[in-house]
N, C-alpha and C positions, 0 to 999 in steps of 0.2 A: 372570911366573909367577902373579900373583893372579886374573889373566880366565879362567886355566885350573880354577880354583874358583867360577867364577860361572854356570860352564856347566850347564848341566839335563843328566842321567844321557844323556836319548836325543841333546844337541847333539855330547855326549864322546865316546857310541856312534857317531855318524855319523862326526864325524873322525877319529877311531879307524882305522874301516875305509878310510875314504878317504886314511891316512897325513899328514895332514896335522899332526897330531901323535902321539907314541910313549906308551904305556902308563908305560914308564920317567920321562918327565915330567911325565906329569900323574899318577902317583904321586908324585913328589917330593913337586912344591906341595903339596897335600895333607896327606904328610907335615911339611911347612913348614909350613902352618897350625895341624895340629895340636901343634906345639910352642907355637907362639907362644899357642895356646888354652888350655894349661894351665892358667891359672886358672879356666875352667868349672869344670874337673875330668870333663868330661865321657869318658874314657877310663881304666878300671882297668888295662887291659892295655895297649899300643903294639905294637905289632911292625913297626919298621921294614926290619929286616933280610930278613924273611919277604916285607914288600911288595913288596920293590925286585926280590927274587927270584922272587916269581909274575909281576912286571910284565915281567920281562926275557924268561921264557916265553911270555908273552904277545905280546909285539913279534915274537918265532920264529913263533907261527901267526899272528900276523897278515900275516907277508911272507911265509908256503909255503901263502894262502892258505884256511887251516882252523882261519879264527877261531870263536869260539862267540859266540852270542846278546848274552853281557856281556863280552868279548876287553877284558881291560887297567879296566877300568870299578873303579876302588877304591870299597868296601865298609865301615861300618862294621858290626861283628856284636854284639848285643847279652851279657853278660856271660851269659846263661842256657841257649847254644849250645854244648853242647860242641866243640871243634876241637882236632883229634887234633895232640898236641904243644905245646900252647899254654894256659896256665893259664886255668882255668873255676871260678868262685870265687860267681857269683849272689849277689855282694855281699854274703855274708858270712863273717864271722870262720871259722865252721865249716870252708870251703870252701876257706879259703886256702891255697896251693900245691899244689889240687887240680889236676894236668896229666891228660885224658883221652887213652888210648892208640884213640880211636875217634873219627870224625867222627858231627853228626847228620845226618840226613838232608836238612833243608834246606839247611844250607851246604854240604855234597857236592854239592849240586844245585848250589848258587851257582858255585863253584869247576870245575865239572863244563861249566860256562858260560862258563868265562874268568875270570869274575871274581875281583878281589884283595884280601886282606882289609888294610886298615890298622890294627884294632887290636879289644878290646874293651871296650866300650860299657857306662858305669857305669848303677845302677838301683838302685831301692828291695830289699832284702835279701829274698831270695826272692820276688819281682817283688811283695811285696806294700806297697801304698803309694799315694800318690797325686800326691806330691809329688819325688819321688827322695831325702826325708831320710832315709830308713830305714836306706841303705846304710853299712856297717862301713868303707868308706873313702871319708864323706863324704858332703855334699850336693851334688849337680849344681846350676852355677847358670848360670839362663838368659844367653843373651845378649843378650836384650829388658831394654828400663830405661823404666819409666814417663818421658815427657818430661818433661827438666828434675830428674829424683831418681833419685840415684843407688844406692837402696836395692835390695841385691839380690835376686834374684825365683827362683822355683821353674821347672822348665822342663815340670811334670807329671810323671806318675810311671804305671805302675814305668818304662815306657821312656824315660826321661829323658834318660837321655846319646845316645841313638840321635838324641831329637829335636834333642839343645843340637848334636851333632855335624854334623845334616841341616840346622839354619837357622844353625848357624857359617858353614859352607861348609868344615866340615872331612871331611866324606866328598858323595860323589854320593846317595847312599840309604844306606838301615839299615836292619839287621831288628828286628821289634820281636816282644812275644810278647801278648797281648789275654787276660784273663782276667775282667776287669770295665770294659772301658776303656783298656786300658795302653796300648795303640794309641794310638787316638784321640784321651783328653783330652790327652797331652803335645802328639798331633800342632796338636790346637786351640790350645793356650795358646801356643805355638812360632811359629807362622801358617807349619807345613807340612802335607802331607797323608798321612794313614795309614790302612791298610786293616785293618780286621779280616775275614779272610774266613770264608767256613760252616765250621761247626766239622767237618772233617774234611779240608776240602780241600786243608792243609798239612799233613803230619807229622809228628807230638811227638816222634816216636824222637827220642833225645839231645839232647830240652831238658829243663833242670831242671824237675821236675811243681811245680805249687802246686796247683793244684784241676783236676785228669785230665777231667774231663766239662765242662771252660770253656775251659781254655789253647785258647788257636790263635795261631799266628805268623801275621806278616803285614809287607808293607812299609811303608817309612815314607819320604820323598822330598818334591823341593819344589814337584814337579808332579803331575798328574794323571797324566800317560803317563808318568812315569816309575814311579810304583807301577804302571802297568797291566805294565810291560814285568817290575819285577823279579816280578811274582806268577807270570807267567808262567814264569819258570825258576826259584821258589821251589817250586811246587805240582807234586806228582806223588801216583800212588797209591804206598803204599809198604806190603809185607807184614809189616813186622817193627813197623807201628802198627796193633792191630786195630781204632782209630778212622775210621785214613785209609780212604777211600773210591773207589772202582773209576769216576771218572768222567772223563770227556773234559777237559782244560785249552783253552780254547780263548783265541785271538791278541786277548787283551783291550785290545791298541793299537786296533786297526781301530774300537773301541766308543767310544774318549775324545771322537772327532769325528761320531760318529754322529747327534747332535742326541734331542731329549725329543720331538718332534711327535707325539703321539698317546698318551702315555703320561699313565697318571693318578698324579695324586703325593696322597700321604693326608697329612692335618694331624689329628693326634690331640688331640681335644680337650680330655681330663685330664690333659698335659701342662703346661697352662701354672698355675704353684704356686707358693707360696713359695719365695722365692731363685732365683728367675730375675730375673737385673737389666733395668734398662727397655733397656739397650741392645742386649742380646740378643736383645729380644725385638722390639724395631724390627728386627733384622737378620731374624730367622726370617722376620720379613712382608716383608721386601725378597726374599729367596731365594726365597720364594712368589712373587715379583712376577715374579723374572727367568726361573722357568720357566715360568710360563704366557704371557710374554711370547715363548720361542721354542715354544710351540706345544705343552706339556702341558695337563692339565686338574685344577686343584685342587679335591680332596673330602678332606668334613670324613671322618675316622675314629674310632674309639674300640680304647681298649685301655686296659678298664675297670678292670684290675687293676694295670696299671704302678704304681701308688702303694704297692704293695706287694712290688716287686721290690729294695726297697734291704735289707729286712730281711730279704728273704728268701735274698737272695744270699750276706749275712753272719754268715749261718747254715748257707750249703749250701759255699760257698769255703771257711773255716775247719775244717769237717768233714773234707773232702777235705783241707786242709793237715793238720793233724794226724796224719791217715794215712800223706800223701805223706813229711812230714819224720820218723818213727819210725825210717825208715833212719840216719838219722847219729844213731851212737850212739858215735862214738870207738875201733869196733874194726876196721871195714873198712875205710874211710877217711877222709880228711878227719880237723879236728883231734881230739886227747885228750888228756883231761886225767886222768891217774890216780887213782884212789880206794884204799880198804880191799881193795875186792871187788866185782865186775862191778855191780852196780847203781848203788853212789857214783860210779864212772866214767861209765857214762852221766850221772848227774845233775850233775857238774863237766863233763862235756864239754858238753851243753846246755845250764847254765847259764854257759857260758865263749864256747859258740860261737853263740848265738843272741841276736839284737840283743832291746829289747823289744817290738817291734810286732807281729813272728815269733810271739815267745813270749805276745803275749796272744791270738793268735790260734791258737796252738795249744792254750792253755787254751779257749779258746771253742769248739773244733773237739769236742776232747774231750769238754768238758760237753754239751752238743747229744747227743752218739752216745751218752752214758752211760745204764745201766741208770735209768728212773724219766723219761728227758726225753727220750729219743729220738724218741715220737711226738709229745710235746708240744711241741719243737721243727723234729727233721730230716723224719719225716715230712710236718707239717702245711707246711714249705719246698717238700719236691717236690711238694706239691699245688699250691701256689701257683705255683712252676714250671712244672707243666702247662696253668694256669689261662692264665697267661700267654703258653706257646706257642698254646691254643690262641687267645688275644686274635688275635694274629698271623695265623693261618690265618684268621679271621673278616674279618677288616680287609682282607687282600689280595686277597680275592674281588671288593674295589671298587676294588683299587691296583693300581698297580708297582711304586711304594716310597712309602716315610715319609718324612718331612724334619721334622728336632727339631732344636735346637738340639745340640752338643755336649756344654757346661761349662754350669754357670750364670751364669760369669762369666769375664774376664779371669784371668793369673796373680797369686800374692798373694806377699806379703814372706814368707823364707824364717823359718821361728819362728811365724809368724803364727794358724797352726792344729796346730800341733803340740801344745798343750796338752790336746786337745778332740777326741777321735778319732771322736765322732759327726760334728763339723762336717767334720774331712778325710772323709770316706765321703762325705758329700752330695754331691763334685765326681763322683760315677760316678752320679748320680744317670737321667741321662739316657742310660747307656751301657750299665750292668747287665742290662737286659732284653734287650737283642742276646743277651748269652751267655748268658745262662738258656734263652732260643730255639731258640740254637744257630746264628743267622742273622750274612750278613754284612753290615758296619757302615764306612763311611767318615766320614772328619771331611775338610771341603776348609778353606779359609782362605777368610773373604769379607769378613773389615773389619777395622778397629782401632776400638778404645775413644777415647774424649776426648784422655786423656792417651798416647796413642800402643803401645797394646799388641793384641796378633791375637784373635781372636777365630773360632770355626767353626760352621758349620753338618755335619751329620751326617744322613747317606741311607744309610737301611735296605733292604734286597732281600731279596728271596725266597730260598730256599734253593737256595744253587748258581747264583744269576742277577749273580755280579760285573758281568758284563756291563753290566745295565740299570743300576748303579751305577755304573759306570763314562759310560756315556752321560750320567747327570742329572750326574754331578760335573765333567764336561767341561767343562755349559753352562752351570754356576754357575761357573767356572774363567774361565770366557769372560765372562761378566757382572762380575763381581765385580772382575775387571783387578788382581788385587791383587799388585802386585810393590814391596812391602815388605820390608825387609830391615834386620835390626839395627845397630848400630852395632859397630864392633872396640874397643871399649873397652879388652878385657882384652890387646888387643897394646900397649897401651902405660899400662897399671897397672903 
């Protein structure tokens, strides 16, 4: 049963269809692993019951021949998806035994494809975080262990349990949702790969909002084709998102093997700064090495403003939370806490139902948009916003894409920056400008640190060109050979 968890999304898909194995079994395992994983903590919800029952549907079209795309392929869904009948909680207290009576739009899609959901996917409390400690039931903790110390580690945040569940080998892929990074850094520190794609080209309908003009879903998996494969049946236009946008999805498998030859890849040169560690930064220059080795062309870039995209993010995200979270007030749904008279209830329901990170962040969102600071704050953000996309537009005139590092570094001990909320903000340091852009963003896996922990590289594209990211992340996939994998510690803690 465990080789059936070792298999890559598209080796499961092929047997699948070829019957060589049943939907019904390589859910089980799966589900077997994820028991045995519980100490990550990496799943707020399970639904085993629900799996074994999509997988048994699943096995029906695969023998009357009218399987879908993902037929039988188990799924982990991040805690911030709604699925109609199935508790949606966005890791926090507020949300607990929130059941939606609606699907959103991308797991419709997923489900719509075959695919079977095994449970939902813990995260930072209203995917804001960096780490996954934010979350009301718990911190996710990696499955990676520095060599030789057993000190446990953060798996990245907000999509954390997506990642711990994608490099456990307790789901085939995961959705994740990207609002400053949440993709990507978990995917980097995890050593799997995650895509943030252009900001419209997934649909927000029935995901929990943090920040409406950033969020984008996206997958998360242990290979390059195998995100190519779930974006592919993640991404549609969808009318009931006035974000989602009217474009073609095109068969971004065919692209993973297409090779870089002729493609120019940008190295931004304000990039490299404080808190980029030396090994990272030896990696970025090998990633340069191994594309121009199959036939790209490295030029320097600039995007003169990037150094001011962490401030500025943290002033335009928290805005948009603020607004987004005014909904939960204890009267429609989700928890309450009774007062005197409708105002003490809101103020006992949010301060009962909001963790602290939430709640600084919703002080910060507030003060920003207040009379007396608003231009002195939000506005002077969306300038630098603009500043920033247009860096982008300037720089791609000479590009294809960008290649920065991911993180600044490795995963760190759980505790470790939780004191010091400017220091946790620095890990998006290198990711924030994707979604200010609006652009799409991959993290692949290309090394380990000294002491044995993953480490990524991140390639930026144009808008709506997954494609061409898809192509460079192939050939660093291919370069980089990196088939690392952590240890099962926690099956036998």
């Amino acid at each position: 049963m465990s080789t059936l968890t070792d298999l890559t999304l598209a080796e499961a898909r092929d047997k699948l269809k070829a019957r060589e194995i049943s939907a019904r079994e390589l859910t089980d395992a799966h589900l077997t692993a994820i028991e045995k994983a519980r100490p990550l903590n990496a799943f707020i919800t399970e639904t085993p019951e629900k799996a074994r029952a999509m997988a048994d549907q699943a096995d029906k079209r695969l023998a009357e021949g009218v399987a879908g795309p993902l037929e039988g392929v188990p799924l982990a869904i991040k805690d911030l998806f709604c699925t109609e009948g199935v508790q949606t909680t966005a890791a926090s207290h507020i949300l607990q035994g929130f059941v939606p009576t609606y699907e959103s739009t991308v797991t419709k899609n997923l489900w719509h494809a075959g695919a079977v959901l095994l449970g939902k996917t813990n995260l930072d409390e209203f995917a804001m975080g960096s780490s996954n400690e934010t979350s009301y039931f718990g911190p996710v903790i990696s499955p990676w262990r520095r060599t030789g110390d057993p000190t446990p580690l953060v798996p990245g945040g907000s999509s954390g349990g997506s990642a711990a569940a994608v490099a456990a080998g307790l789901a085939l892929g995961a959705t994740g949702t990207d609002t400053g990074g949440s993709i990507r850094q978990p995917a980097a520190v995890a050593g799997i790969c995650g895509l943030k794609p252009t900001y419209g080209r997934c649909s927000r309908w029935g995901i929990v909002a943090f920040a409406s003009s950033l969020d984008q879903a996206g997958p998360m998996a242990r290979t390059v084709g195998d995100c190519a494969i779930l974006l592919k049946a993640m991404a549609s236009h969808d009318a009931k998102d006035s974000t989602s946008l009217n474009v073609g999805v095109p068969d971004y498998e065919k692209s993973v093997r297409a090779g870089v030859k002729g493609l120019r890849i940008g190295i931004p040169k304000e990039v490299r700064g404080e808190g980029l560690s030396a090994e990272i930064a030896a990696l970025w220059d090998k990633g340069a090495e191994w594309l121009k080795a199959q036939g790209a062309e490295i030029v320097e870039v600039s995007l003169k403003h990037a150094h001011h995209a962490l401030p500025a993010y943290y002033i335009v995200a928290p805005a948009e939370a603020s607004s987004n979270l005014a909904r939960y007030d204890g009267v429609r749904y989700g928890l309450r806490v009774p007062g005197d008279d409708i105002t003490q209830t809101y103020e006992n329901t949010r301060a009962a139902g909001f963790g602290r990170e939430v709640q600084r962040r919703i002080l910060i969102g507030t003060y920003v948009l207040s009379a007396g600071y608003y231009d002195a704050y939000y506005l002077r953000a969306q300038k630098i916003r603009t500043l920033i996309a247009r860096d982008f537009e300037e720089a791609f005139k000479g590009c294809d894409l960008i290649l920065t590092p991911t993180t600044p570094g490795p995963a760190f001990a759980i505790g470790a920056k939780t004191s010091d909320p400017v220091e946790m903000y620095l890990n998006d340091v290198f990711t924030v400008t994707v979604n200010l852009a609006g652009l799409p963003g991959m993290s692949v896996p290309a090394g380990l640190t000294g002491d044995g922990l993953p480490l990524g590289l991140q390639l930026i594209g144009k808008p709506f060109d997954e494609e061409t990211i898809f192509r460079a992340a192939g050939a660093i996939e291919e370069a980089a050979q990196f088939t690392a994998r952590p240890g099962d510690w926690w099956s036998t803690s």
